[in-house]
C-alpha angles and dihedrals in degrees: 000000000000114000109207121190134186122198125158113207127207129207134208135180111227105206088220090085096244089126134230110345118202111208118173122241107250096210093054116127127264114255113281111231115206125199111208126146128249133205101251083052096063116093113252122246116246136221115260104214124225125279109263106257109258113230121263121249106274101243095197124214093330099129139073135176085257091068093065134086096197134018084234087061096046083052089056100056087036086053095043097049109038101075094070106028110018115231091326084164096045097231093152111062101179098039098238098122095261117121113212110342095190101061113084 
């Protein structure tokens, strides 16, 4: 909000040595308000979050140990896939996380 005002002063000696004496114009206008926005008064923009990650096709139990290289590749495709659909491949045969020990 900006506040503008307007006054005009006028000033008149006085002879009895009393100096400069400052009297307000009665017929000077009200103070003026002005609405303007600021920039503390916008709303800020938000953040608009992500989209929530759509599940992956469940493959089924497509998959075997065999089917790996590497035991760090089997993990990949373990660790991409469970959250959704649990060991659907059974990978992991005693249930500790790991996807085919054996392999190296």
């Amino acid at each position: 909000m900006i506040v503008l005002s307007i006054s005009l002063v006028a000033c008149s000696s006085s002879s009895s040595g009393g100096g400069d004496e400052v009297e307000e114009d009665p017929a000077a206008p009200t103070p003026v308000i002005v609405d303007r926005p600021t920039p503390y008064s916008q709303p800020r923009p938000t953040a608009v979050p992500p989209p929530a990650p759509t599940p992956l096709e469940n493959p089924g139990n497509s998959k075997n140990c065999e089917d790996f290289s590497t035991q760090e590749e089997a993990q990949a495709w373990y660790d991409r896939y469970y959250p959704y659909y649990g060991d659907i491949a059974d990978l992991d045969r005693d249930n500790d996380g790991i996807a085919c020990e054996a392999l190296p």
